[in-house]
Structures are given as C-alpha cells and as structure tokens.
Residue frames as qw, qx, qy, qz and C-alpha x, y, z in Angstrom:
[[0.353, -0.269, -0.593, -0.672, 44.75, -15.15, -37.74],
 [0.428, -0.251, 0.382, -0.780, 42.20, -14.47, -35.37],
 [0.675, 0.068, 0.428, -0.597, 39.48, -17.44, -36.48],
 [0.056, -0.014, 0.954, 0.293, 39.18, -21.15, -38.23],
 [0.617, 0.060, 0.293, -0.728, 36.19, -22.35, -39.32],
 [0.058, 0.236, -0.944, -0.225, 35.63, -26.05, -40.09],
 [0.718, 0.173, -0.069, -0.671, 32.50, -27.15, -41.82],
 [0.193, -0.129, 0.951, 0.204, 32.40, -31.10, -42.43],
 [0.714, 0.184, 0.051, -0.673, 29.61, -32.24, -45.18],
 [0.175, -0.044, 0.981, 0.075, 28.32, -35.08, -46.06],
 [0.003, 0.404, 0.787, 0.467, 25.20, -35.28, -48.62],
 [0.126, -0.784, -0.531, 0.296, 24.34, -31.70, -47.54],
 [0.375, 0.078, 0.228, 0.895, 25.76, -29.48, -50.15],
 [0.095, -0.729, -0.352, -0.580, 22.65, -27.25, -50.69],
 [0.456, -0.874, -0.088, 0.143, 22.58, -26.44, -46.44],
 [0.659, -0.147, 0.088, 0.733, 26.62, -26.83, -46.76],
 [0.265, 0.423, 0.439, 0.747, 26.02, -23.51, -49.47],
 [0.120, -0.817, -0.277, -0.492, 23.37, -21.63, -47.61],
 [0.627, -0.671, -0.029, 0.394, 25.81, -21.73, -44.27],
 [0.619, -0.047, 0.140, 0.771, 28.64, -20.56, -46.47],
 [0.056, -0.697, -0.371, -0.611, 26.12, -17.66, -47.98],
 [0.443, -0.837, -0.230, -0.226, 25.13, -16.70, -44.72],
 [0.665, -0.413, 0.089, 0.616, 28.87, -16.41, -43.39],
 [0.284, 0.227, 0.180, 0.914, 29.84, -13.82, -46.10],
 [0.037, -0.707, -0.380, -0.596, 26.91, -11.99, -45.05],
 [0.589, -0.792, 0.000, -0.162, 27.35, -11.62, -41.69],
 [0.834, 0.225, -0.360, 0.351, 31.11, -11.80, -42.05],
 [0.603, -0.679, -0.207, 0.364, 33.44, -10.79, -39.04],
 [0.046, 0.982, -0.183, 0.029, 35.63, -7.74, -38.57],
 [0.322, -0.639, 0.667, 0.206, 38.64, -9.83, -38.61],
 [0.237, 0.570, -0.738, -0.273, 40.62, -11.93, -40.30],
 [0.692, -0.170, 0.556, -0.428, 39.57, -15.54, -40.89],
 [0.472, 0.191, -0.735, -0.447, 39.46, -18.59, -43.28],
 [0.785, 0.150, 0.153, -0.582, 36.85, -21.13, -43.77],
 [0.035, -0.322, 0.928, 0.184, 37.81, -24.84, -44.00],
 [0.824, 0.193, 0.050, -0.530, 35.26, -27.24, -45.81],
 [0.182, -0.380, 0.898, 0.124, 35.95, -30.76, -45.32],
 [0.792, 0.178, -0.169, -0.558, 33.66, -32.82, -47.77],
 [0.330, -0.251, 0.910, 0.029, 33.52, -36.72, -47.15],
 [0.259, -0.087, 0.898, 0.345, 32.45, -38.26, -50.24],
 [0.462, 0.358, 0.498, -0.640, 29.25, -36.58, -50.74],
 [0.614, 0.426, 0.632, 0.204, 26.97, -37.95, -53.58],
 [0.274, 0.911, 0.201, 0.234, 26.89, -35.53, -56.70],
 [0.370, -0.825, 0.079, 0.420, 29.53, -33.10, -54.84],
 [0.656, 0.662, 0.105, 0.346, 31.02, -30.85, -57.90],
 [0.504, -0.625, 0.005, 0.596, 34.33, -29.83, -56.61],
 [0.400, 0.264, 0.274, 0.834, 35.16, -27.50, -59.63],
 [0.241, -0.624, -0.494, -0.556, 31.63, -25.82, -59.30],
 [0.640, -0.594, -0.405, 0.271, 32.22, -25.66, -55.60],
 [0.553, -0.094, 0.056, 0.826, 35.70, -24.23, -55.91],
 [0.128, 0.359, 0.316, 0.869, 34.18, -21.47, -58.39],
 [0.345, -0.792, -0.227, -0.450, 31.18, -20.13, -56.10],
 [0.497, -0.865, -0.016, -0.063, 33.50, -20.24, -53.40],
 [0.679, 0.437, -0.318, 0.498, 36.99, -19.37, -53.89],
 [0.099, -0.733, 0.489, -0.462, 37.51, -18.44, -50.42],
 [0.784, -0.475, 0.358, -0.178, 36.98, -21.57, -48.92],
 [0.004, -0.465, 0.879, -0.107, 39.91, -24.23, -48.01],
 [0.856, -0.167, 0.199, -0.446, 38.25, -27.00, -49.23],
 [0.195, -0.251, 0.946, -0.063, 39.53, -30.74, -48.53],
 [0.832, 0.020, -0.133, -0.538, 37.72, -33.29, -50.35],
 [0.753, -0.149, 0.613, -0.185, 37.37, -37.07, -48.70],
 [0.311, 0.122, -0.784, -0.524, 37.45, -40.18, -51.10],
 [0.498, -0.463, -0.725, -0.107, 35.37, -41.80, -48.85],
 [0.591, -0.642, -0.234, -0.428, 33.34, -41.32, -45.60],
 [0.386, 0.378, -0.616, 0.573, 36.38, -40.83, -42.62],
 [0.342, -0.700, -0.604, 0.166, 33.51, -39.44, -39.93],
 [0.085, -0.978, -0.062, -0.179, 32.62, -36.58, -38.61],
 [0.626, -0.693, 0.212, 0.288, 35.92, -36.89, -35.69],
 [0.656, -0.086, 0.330, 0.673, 38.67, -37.61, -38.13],
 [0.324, 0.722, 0.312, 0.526, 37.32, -35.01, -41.01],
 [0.207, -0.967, -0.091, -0.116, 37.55, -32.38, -38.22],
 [0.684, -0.454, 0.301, 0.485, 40.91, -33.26, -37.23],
 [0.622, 0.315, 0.325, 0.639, 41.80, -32.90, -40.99],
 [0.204, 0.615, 0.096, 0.755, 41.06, -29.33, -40.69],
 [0.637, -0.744, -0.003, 0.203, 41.87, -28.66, -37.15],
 [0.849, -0.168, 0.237, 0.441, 45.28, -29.92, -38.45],
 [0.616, 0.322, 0.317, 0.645, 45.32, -27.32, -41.05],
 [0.092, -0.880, -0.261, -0.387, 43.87, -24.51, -40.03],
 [0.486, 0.143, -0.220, 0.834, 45.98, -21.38, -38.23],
 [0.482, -0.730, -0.155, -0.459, 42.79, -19.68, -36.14],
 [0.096, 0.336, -0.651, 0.673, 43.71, -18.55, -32.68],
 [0.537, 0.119, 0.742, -0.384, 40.02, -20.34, -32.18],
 [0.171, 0.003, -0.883, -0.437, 38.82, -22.83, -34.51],
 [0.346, 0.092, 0.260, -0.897, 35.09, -23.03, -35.07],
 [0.078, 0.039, 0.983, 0.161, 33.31, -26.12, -35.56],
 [0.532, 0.364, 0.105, -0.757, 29.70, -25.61, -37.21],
 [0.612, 0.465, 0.639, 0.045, 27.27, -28.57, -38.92],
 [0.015, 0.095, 0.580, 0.809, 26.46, -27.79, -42.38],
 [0.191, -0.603, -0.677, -0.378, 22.81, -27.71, -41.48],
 [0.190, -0.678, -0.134, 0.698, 23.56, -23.99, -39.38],
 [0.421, 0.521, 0.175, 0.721, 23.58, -20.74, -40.45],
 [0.503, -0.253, -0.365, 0.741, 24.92, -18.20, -39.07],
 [0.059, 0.949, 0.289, 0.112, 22.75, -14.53, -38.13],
 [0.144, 0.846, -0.197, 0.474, 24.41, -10.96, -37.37],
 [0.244, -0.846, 0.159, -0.446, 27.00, -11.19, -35.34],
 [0.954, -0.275, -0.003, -0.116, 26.86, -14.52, -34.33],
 [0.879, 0.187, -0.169, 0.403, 30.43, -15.30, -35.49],
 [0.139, 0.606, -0.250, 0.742, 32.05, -11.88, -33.74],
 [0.736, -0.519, 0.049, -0.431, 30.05, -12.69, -30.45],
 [0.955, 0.133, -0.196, 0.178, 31.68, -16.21, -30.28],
 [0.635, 0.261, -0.299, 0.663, 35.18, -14.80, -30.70],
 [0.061, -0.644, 0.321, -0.692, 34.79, -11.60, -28.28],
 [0.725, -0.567, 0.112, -0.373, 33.48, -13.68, -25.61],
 [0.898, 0.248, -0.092, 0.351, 36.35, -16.37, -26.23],
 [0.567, 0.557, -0.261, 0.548, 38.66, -13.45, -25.60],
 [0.259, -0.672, 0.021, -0.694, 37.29, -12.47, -23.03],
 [0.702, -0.549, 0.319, -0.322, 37.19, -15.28, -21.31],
 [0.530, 0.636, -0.552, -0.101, 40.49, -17.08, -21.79],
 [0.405, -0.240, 0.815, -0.337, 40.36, -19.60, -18.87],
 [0.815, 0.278, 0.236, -0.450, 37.89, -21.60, -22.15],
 [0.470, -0.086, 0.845, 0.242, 38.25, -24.27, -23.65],
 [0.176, 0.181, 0.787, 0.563, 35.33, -24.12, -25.71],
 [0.208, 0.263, 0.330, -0.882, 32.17, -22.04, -26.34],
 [0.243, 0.247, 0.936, 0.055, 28.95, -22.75, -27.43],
 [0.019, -0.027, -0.091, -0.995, 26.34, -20.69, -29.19],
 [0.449, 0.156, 0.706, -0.525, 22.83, -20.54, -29.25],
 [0.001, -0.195, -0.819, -0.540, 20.72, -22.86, -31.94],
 [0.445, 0.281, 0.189, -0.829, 17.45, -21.90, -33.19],
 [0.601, 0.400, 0.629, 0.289, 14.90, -23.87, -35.42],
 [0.052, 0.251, 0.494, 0.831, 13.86, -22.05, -38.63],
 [0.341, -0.733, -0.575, -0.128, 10.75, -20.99, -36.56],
 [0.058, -0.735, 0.261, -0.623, 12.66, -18.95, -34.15],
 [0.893, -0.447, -0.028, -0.040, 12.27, -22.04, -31.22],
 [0.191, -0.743, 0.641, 0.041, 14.93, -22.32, -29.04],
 [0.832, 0.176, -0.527, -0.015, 16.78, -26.04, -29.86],
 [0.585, -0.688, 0.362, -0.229, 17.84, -27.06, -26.50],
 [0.675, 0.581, -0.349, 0.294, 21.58, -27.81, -27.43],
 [0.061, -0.636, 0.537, -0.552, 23.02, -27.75, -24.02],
 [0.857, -0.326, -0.394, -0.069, 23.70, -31.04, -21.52],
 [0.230, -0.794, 0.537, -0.167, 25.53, -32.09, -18.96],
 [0.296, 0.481, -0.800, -0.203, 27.84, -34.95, -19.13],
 [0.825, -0.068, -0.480, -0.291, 26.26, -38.37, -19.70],
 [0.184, -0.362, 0.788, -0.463, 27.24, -39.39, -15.37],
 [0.034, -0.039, -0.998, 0.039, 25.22, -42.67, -14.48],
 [0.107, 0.477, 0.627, -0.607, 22.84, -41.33, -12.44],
 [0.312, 0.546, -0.004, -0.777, 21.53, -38.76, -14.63],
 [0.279, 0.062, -0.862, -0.419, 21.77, -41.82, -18.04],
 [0.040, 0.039, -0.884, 0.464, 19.89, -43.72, -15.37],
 [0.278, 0.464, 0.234, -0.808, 17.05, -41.01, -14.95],
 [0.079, 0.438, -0.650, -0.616, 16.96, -41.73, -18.89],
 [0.349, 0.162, -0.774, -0.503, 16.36, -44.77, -19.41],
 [0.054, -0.274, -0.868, -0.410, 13.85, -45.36, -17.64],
 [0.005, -0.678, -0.467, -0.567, 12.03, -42.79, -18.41],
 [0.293, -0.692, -0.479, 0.453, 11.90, -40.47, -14.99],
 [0.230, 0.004, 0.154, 0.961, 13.67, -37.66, -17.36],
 [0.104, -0.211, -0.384, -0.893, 10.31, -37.07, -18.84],
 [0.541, -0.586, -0.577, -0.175, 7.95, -37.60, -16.43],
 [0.394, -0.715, -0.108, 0.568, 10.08, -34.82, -13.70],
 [0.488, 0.528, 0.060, 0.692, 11.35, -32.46, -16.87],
 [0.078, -0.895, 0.128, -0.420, 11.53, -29.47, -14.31],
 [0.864, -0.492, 0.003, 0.108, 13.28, -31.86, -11.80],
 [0.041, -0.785, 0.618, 0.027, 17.68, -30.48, -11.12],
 [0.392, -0.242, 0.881, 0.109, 18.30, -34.49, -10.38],
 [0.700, 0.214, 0.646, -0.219, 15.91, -36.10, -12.52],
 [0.399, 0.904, 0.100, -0.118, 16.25, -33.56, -15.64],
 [0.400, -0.734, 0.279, 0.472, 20.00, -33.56, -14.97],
 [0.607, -0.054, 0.563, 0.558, 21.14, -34.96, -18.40],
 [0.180, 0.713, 0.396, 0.549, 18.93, -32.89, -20.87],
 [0.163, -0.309, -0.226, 0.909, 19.27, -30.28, -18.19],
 [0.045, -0.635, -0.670, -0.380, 15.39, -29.34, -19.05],
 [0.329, -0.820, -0.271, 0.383, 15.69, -26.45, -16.66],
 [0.557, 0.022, 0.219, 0.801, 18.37, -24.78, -18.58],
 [0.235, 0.834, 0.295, -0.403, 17.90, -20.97, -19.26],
 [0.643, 0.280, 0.453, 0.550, 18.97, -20.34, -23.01],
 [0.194, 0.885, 0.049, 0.421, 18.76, -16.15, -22.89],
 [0.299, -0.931, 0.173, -0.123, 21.81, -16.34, -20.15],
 [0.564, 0.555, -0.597, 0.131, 25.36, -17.12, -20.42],
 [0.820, -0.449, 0.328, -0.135, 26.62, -19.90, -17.95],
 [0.012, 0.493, -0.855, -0.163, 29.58, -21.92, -17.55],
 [0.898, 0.057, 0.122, -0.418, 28.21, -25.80, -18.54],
 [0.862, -0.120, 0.491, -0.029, 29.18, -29.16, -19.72],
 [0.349, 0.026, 0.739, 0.576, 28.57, -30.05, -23.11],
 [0.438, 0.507, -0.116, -0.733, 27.10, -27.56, -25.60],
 [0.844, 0.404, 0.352, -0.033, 25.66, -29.52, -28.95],
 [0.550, -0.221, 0.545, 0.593, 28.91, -29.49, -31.64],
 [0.317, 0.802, 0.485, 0.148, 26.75, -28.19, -34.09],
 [0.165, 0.929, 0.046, 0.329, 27.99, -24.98, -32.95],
 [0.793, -0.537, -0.006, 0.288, 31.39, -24.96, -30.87],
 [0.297, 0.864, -0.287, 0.289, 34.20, -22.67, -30.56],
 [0.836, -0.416, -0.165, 0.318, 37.36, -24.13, -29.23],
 [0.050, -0.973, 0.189, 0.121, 40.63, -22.26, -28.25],
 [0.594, 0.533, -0.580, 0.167, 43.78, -22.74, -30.43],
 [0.039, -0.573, 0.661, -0.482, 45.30, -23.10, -26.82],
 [0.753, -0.163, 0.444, -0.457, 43.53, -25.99, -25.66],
 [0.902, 0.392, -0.070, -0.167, 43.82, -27.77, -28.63],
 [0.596, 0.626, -0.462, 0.201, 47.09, -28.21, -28.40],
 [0.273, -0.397, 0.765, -0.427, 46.82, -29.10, -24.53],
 [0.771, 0.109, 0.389, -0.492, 43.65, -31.29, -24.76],
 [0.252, -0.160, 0.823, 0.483, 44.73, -32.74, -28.08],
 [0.392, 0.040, -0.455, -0.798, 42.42, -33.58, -31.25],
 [0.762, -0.221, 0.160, -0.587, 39.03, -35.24, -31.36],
 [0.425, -0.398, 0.813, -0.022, 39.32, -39.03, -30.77],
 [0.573, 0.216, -0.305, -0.730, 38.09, -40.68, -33.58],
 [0.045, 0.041, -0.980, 0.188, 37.75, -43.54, -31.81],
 [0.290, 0.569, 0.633, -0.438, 34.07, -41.98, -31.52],
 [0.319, 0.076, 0.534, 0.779, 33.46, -41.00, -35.54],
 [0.270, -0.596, -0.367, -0.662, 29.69, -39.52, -35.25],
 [0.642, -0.711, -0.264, -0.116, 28.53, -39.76, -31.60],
 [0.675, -0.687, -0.067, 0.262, 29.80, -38.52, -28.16],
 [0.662, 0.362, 0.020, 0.656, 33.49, -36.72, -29.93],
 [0.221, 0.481, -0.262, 0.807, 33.07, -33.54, -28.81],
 [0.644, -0.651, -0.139, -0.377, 31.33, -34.53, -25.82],
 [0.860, -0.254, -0.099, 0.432, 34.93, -36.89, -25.03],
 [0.490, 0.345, -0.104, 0.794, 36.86, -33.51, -26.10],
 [0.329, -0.730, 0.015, -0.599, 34.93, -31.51, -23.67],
 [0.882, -0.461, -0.068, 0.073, 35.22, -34.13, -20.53],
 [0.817, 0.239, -0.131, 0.508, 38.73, -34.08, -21.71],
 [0.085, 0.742, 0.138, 0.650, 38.84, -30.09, -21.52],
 [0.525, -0.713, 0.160, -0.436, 37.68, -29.93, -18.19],
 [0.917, -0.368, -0.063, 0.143, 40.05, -32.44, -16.61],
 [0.590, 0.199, -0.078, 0.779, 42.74, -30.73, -17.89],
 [0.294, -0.445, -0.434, 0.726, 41.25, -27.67, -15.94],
 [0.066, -0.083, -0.332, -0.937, 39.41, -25.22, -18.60],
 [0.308, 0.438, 0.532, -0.656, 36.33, -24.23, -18.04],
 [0.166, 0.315, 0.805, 0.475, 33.48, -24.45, -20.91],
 [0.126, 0.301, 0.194, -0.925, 30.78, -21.83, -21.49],
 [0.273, 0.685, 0.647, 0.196, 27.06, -21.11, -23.37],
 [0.129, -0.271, 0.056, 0.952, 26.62, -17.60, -25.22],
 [0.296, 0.651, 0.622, -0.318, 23.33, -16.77, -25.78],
 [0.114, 0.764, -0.203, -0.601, 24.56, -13.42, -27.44],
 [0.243, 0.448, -0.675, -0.534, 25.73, -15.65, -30.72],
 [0.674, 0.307, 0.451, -0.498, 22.41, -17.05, -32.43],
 [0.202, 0.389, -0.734, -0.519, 22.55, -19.53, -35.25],
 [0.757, 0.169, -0.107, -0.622, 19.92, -21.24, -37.09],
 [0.233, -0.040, 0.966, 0.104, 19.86, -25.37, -36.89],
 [0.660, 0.076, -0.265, -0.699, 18.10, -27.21, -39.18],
 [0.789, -0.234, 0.374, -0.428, 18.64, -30.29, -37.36],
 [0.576, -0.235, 0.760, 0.188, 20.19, -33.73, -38.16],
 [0.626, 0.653, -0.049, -0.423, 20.58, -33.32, -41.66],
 [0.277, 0.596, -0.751, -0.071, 23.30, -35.74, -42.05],
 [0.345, -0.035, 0.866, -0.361, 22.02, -38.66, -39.43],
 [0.606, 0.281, 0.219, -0.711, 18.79, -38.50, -41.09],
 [0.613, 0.487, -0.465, -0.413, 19.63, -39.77, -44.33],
 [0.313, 0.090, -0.945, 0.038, 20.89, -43.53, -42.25],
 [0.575, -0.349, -0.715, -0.193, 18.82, -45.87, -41.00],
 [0.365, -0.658, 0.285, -0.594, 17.52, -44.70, -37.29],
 [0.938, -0.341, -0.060, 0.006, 17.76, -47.81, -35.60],
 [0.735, 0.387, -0.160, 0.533, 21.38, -47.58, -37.01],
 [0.255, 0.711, -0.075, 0.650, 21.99, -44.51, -35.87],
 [0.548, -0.641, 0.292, -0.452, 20.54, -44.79, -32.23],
 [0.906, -0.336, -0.049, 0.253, 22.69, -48.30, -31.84],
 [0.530, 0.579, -0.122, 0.607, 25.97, -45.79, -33.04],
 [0.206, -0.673, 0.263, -0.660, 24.96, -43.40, -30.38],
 [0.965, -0.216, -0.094, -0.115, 24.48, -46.53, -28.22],
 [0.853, 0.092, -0.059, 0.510, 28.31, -48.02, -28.68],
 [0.349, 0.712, -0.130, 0.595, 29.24, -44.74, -28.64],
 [0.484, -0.698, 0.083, -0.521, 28.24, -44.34, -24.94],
 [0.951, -0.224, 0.008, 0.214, 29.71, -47.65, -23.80],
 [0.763, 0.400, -0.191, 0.471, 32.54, -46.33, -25.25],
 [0.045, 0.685, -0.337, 0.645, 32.91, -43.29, -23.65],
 [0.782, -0.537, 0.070, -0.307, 32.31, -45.13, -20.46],
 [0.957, -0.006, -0.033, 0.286, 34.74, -47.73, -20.91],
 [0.542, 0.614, -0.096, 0.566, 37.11, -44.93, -21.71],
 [0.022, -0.585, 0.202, -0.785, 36.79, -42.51, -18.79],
 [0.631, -0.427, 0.103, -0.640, 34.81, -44.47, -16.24],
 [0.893, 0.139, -0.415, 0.107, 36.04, -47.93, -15.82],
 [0.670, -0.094, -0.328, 0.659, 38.34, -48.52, -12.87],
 [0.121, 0.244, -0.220, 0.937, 37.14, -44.47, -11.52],
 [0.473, -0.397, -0.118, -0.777, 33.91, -45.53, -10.53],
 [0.498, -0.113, 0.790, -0.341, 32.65, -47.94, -7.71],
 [0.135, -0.011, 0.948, 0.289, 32.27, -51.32, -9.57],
 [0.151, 0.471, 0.856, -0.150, 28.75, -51.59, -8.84],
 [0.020, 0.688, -0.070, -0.722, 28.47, -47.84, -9.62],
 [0.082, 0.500, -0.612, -0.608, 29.91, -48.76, -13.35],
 [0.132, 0.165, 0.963, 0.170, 27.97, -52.05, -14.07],
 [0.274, 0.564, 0.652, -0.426, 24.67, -50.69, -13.04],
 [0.292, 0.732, -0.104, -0.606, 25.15, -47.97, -15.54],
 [0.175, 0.215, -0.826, -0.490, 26.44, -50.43, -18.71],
 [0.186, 0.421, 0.875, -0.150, 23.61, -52.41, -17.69],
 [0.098, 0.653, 0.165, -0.732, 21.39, -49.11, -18.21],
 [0.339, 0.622, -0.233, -0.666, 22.59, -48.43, -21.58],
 [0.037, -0.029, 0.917, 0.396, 22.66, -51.70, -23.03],
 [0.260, 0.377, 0.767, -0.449, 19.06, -51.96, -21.70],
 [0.396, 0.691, -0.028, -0.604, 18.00, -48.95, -23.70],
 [0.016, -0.394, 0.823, 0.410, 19.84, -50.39, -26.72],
 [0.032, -0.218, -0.972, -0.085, 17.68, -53.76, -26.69],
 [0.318, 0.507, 0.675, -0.432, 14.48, -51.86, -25.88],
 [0.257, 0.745, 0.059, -0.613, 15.10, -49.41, -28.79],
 [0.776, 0.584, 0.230, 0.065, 16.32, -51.29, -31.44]]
C-alpha cells in the first residue's frame, strides 16, 4: 500500500468530517487507507461515524492518551509505505495528497515531508522552524525575534525569512501536516510520548536527522489549517506551561551533557524565564 493516513481527534468531529470530505474529493491515484484515532471526544457517535464513513480505520480512545501515543496507535497499525500525519483542523485541496507522496518518492534520502498550510483566507501559515538550539530560544525570549523579524540569526527560530512558494530541505515543518517514510519509522522509531501534545514531532524530526535523513518543505502540496482547534478548547496559560515543560524536556533529553555547561544552563534559565513571565 502506497499511503497511511492518521488523523487523531479530539472534540473536533465537525473539522475531523470536513478533512475526511475533502480527502474523498481530492482522493489519490493510489491505493491508501485512512486511520482515525478518536481520544474520547465529547458527543463522538461511533456508529454514526462508522456509517458516513465506512472507509475509515477508526480506533476509538476511552480516554485522552495524547496526541504522541494516539499516533503511535495508528502508526502501529497502519501498512503505508509513508504514513501521513494531518490535524483534524486541515483539509486537504487538489492534489495535495499525490504531491506529498511523489515528492517522497522522489526523494528517498527523507525522512519526513512537510506541506504547505494555508488559513481559510488563502494566507500563508508560517508552519516551518528550525530546531529550538539556545541561541535562536534565546533570540525569543527576550524578544529580539520580533524586533529583527528579517534578521538569519535573530529570526533563526521562526525562521521569519522563510520562502513558502519554494521547496527546501529544513528542520521542523508544523505536524499538522507531515509525511513520514515507512523506512524511517522503523529506523528512527515511534513518537516519544514522553512529549504527549508539544515538541513530538519536533523530537522525531531531531531524531530523523541524527540518524542521517534529511527532511524537506513542498510547497507544491497545499492544505487548508484552521489552526489550534484542539489546544484552544484548554486553558492557555495551561497550554503555554505544556509547551513550556515540553521544551525543558526536549532539552534535558538531547542537550544535557552535549552542550557546554554554561551553554545548557543559560538556555534552561531562558525558558523557565519565559515560563514565569507568561504564566
């Protein structure tokens, strides 16, 4: 089977519905199946589900697992020669999903590929970073990102310079939209779910590229975001200490004992900082 596709919702069944809609319309010339990994969503009618969509594999939580583990569950099951991770608050235009996979074949030294998000306006969503390195966190917090946005060193994390109508090898694309290759997955391993909403496929990318695979943006495969439709619905303070802890983690995880001491403090210092200023 040429293509997975693994959808995880959570109290977004109506977007969950118009992504699946907008996949049959713009379905691919190949073979594929569609995994739909509901975690406990309020109201969520799995008979009614089943019946408007009897093509999808769908896996239903008892409870909230996160975003990392649900994907694993249908990583785990799914039999795509790339597996295609997509929010529920996407939808996919002409092509988008065929684009994805030809470039994917094309360029089999990937790990993972990234497509390009729009709003519902037609604005680009600037879905593309580079990995969260001190220096560039640094820039961050306090505040030089936005006060140099055209700046290579200052800009480096939001990569505000970025050109979104040309394909480029890069970092970390936004998960929203992310094509990985069966083959990687099975070198790199699954996500860690040590990170359940934040920074996952940002540790499975870092991961990616140490193990030597290169990572990619494809302009050529356009898909609508509507935009943290799942985050929204918790408490933002919550959400931005999650992404918070998350970052320590990944630090603690990958950076610890590889950076110069002072190198590694300065930066935990950094993000706790932000933490306490933001709440």
């Amino acid at each position: 089977m040429r293509l997975s596709i693994s959808i995880v919702n959570w109290n977004t069944t109506q977007l969950l519905c118009a992504l699946l809609e907008s996949i049959r319309r713009h379905k691919p010339p190949f073979e594929c199946e569609i995994i739909v990994v509901d975690n406990a969503s309020d109201g969520f009618d799995v008979a009614r589900f089943e019946s408007d969509f009897p093509e999808v594999i769908l896996i239903a939580n008892s409870s909230n697992v996160g975003y990392a583990k649900a994907n694993n569950q249908a990583i785990t099951q799914s039999k795509g020669d790339c597996v295609l991770l997509l929010n529920p608050d996407t939808e996919a235009t002409d092509g988008a999903v065929e684009n994805l996979v030809s470039f994917a074949v094309s360029h089999p030294e990937a790990a993972a590929i990234g497509g390009k998000l729009v709003r519902p306006d037609g604005t680009v969503d600037r879905s593309v970073r580079s990995f969260p390195y001190p220096g560039p966190i640094a820039w961050e917090v306090l505040g030089l990102s936005k006060l140099l946005k055209r700046s290579p060193t200052f800009g480096a994390y939001r990569m505000t310079w970025f050109d979104y109508d040309e394909p480029a090898e890069v970092d970390q694309p936004m998960g929203s939209c992310l094509l990985l290759s069966r083959q990687a997955i099975e070198r790199v391993g699954l996500m860690d779910e040590d990170f359940p909403i934040f920074f996952n496929e940002v540790d499975w990318l870092y991961r990616a590229k140490l193990a030597g695979y290169k990572v990619y943006f494809n302009p050529d495969a356009v898909f609508v975001h509507h935009g943290a439709a799942s985050t929204s619905q918790v408490d933002k303070r919550k959400m931005r200490r999650e992404s918070h802890d998350s970052l320590l983690k990944f630090y603690s995880k990958h950076f610890r004992g590889r950076l110069p001491c002072v190198t590694y403090t300065t930066a935990v210092l950094c993000i706790k900082l932000s933490k306490a200023i933001r709440g």
